[in-house]
N, C-alpha and C positions, 0 to 999 in steps of 0.2 A: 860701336852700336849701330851707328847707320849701316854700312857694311852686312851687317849680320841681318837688318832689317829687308836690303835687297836681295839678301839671298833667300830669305823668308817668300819674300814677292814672288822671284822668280821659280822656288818652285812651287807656290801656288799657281802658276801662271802653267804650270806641266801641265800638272795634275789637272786642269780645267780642263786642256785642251789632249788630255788621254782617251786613247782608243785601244780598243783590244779587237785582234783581227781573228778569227777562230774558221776552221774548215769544218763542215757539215754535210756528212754523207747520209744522203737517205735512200731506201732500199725498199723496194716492193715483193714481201714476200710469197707474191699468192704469182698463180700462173694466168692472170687475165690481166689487160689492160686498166689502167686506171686514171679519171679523168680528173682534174683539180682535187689530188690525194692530198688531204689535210696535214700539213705537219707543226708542230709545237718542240720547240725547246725552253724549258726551265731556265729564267736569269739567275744566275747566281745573289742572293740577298748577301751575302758578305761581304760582295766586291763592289766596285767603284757603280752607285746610280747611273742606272742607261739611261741616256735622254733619248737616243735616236740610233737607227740604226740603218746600215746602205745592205742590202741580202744581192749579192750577185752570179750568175752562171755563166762561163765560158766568157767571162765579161760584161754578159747582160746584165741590167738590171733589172728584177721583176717585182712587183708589189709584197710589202711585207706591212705587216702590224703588232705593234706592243699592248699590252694590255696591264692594267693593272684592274685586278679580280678581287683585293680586299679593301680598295677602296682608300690607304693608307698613302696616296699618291705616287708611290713607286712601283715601275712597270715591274710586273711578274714572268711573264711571257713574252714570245717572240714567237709568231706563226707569220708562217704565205701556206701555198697552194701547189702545188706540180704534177705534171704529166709524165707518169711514167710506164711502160713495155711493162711483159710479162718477167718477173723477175727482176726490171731492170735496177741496178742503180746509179744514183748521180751524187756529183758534190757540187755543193755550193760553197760562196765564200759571205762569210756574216763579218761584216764590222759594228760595231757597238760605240756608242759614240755617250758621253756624261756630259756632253752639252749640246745644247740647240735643243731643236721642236723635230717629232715626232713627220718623215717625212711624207708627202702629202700625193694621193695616188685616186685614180678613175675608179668611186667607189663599181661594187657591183654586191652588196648588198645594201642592208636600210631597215631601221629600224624606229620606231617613235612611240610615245605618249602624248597623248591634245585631250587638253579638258576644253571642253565646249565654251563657245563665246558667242555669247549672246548680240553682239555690238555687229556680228559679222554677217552679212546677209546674204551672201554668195554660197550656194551648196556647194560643202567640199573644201571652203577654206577656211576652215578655225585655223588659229595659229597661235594659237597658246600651248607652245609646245614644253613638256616639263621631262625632268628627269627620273623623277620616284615620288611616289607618290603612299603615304600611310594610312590606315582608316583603325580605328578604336573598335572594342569589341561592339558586338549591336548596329553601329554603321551601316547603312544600305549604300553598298560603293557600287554598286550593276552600274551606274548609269553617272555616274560620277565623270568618268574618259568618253569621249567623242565614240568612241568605237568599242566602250565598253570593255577596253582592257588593253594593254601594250600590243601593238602589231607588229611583225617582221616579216622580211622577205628576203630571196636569192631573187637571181633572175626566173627561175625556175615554180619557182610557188610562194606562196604566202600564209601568214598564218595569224592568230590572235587569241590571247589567253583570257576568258571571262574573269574581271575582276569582282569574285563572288565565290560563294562556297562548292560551286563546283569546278573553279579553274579549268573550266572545258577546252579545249584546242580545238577553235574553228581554223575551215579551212576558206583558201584565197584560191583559185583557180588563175592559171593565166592562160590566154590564148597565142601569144608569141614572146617571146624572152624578152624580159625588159625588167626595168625598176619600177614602179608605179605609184605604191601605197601612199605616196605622198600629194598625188594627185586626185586618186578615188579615196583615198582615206577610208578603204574596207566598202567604199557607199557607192557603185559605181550610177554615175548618171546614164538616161540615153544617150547622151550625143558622145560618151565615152564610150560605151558598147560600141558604138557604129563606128569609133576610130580604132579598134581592135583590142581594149582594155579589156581586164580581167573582172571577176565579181566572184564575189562569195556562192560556194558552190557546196555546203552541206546546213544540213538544218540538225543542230546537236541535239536540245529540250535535255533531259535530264539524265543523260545517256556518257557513257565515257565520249563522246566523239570520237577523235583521237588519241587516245594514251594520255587521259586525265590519271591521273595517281591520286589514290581515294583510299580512302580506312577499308577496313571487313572486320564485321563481326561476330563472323564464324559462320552465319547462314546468308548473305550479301551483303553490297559496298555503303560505305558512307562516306555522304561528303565532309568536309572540311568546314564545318560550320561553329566548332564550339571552339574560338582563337583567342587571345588573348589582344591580337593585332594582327593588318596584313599589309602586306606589302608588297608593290612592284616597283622596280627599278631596270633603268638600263644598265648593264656593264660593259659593253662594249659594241661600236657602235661601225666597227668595220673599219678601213676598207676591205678587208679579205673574210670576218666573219661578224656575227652580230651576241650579243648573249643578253638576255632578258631574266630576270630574276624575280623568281616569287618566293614570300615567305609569310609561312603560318604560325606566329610567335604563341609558345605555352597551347598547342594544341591537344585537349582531351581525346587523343583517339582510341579506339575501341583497344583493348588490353586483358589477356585473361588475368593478370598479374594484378593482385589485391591491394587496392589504393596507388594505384601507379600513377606517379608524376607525370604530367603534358610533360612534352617531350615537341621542339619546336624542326618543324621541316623547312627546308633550304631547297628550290627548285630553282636549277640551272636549264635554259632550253638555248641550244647552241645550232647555229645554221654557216654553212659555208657560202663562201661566191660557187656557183656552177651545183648545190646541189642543191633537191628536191626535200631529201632527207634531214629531220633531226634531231640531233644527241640529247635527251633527259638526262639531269646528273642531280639527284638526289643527295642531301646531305642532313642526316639527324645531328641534336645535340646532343646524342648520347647515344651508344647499340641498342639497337632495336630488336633484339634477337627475340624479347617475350610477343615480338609482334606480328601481325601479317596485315598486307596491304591487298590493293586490290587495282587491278587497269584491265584495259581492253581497248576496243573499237566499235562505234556504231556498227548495229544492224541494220545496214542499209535497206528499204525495203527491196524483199525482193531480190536478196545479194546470195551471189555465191561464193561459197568459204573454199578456203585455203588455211592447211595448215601441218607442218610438219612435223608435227608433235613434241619438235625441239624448243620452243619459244618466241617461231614464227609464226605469224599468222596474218590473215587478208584476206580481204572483201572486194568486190567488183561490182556495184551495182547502182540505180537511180532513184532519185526522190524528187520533191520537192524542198525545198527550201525553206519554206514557210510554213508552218501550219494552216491547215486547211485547205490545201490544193489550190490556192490562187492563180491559178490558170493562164487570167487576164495579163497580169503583171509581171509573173514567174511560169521558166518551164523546168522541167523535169532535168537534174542536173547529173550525170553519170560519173562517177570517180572510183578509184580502185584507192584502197586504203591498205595500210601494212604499220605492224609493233613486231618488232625482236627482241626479245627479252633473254638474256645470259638464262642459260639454262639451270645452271644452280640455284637461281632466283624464283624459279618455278613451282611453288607449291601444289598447281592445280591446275590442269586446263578445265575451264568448266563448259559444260553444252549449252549451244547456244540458246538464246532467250528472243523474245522481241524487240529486246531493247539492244542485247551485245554479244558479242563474240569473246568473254572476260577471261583474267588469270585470276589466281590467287598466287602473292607473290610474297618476299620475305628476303630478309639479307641476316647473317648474325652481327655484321660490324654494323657502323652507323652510315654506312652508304648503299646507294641503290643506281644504278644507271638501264638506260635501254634505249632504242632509238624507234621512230616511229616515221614514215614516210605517206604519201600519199602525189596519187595523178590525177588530170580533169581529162575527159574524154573531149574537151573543147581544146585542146591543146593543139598545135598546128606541128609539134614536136617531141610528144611523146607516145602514150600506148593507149589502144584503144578496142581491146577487147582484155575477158576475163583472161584467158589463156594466156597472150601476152604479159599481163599484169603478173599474173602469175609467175611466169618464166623471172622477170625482173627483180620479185622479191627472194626469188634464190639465188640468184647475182648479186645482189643487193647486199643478203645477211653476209656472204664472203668481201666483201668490201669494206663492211661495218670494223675487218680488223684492221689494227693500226699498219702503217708505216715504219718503219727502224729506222731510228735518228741515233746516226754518232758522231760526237764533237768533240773535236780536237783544236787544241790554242797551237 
């Protein structure tokens, strides 16, 4: 009995300390260069719980991260980032590891939620930083978050989701590549301007901003106002990407379909280290085929369009920031914006308005995705006329295709 109890031990004592070693080729199928190309491989849910994982090239070791997406504490995913040639491909070597912690690398994204604290008297430093946050039907949540709704950044841009019936995507400008948002917390002071930080650089009002995803009711969009619940939460918090999550639970939205059941939407907005750009991933609780939705882009005043009648489209122009032209305090802030929308998603390019550049959009399964990008003409390293902006977002939409991951034990 004892005997049979050590052998018990020891191979629990394997099994602890098992690794699975797997090669991972990935492959760039387009003919331009590509700069921190996203990649994701699926954990296997059947096999042994990954705790941790070592991802290495030619011997290098380069930052990697696991995610766990449904929140059930086991990682789901396994993503890094890479540089690859026109066509090129590389392999990497993935170890997986079912014990230890998650290992620990020089973020370069950032993510957060701060409800206001009243006790704190310094601008810029709440620190009551939370994970997700719920509000009941009726709730006024505007103002509930420090900044008005979860923010994230790359070093590249920044962004923040109104926690409110319009879910607006404002934008963060930066002026040189860095991490920040934890510092200006969306509110940049002066004496941060003067050190080269960034500030909020559109004034959305009641307008898609950036690729809000909104109801239509066959003759224009509505917000997301008649919920059941809402919610934001972080899901992943980086080092190589960030993912923020909003949800509109038992949402009544517009439906030609006689007494149709709220139907609850799931918004994923996913951002990489090194890019500007990103990914919307939409998810129903059921097909939404009797439906159409509605997104776009602020009409910048004054903005010139772009559009390639595919499911691109963008804007290049300047405003204000604030309502009412406040001159004194605000100036006039110039940005080129851009949404790519899969084009079987496209119901409708509609002409532009004063308020947007819109689609009318539609999926028959219960998912929707698209990606949405945006520049500051304050930028010390990106683009700074329409024409350029231009040029970028048809570069851009060919990038938006994935990577080819193949893996082998």
């Amino acid at each position: 009995m004892k005997r049979t109890f050590l052998l018990m031990l020891a191979a629990c004592a394997l099994n602890a300390n098992a690794e699975q070693k797997l090669t991972v080729t990935v492959e760039n199928p387009l003919k331009i260069e590509r700069q921190d190309a996203p990649v994701v491989m699926k954990l296997n849910p059947t096999g042994e719980q990954v705790r941790s994982a070592l991802v290495t090239i030619d011997g290098k070791e380069i930052p990697c991260q696991l995610d766990d997406l449904n929140g059930d504490k086991i990682f789901d995913e396994l993503c890094f980032t890479t540089d690859l040639g026109k066509r090129e491909k590389k392999t990497f070597q993935v170890t997986l590891f079912n014990e230890g912690k998650p290992r620990s690398y020089e973020p370069r994204v950032y993510i957060e939620m701060v409800l206001p604290n009243s006790k704190v008297k310094q601008k810029n430093k709440h620190d009551m930083y939370i994970s997700e946050l719920t509000v009941d039907r009726g709730v006024s949540s505007y103002n509930l978050q420090h900044h008005h709704g979860i923010d994230f950044e790359s070093e590249l841009t920044g962004f923040r989701i109104y926690f409110d019936h319009r879910q607006s995507v404002d934008l963060y400008g930066k002026r040189k590549k860095q991490l920040e948002l934890r510092e200006t917390q969306f509110y940049t002071q002066p004496e941060q301007l003067e050190q080269g930080y960034g500030d909020d650089v559109l004034w959305c009002g009641q307008t898609f901003a950036l690729g809000a995803l909104r109801g239509w009711d066959g003759k224009q969009p509505t917000m997301l106002e008649d919920v059941e619940h809402r919610t934001q939460r972080i899901i992943a918090r980086g080092p190589v990407r960030v993912i923020a999550e909003v949800v509109c639970d038992e949402w009544n939205a517009p439906c030609p379909t006689p007494n149709a059941q709220p139907v609850t939407l799931r918004e994923r907005y996913i951002q990489w280290a090194g890019h500007r750009d990103v990914t919307v991933e939409a998810k129903f609780s059921r097909p939404v085929a009797d439906y159409e939705f509605s997104t776009g882009i602020i009409n910048v005043k004054g903005s010139e369009e772009f559009s390639d009648k595919k499911g691109l489209r963008g804007c290049w122009g300047s405003d204000y920031t604030v309502s009412g032209k406040d001159t004194l305090t605000h100036k006039k802030e110039t940005v080129g914006l851009g949404i790519c929308i899969p084009r079987q998603h496209v119901k409708q390019e509609l002409k532009a308005d004063n308020d947007n550049y819109a689609f009318v959009i539609a999926t028959p399964t219960d998912e929707l995705k698209y990606a949405i990008t945006f520049g500051s003409d304050n930028e010390t390293f990106g683009y700074h006329s329409a024409k350029d902006w231009f040029s970028y977002l048809a570069e851009w939409k060919k990038e938006l295709e994935p990577v080819t991951v193949n893996v082998k034990q």
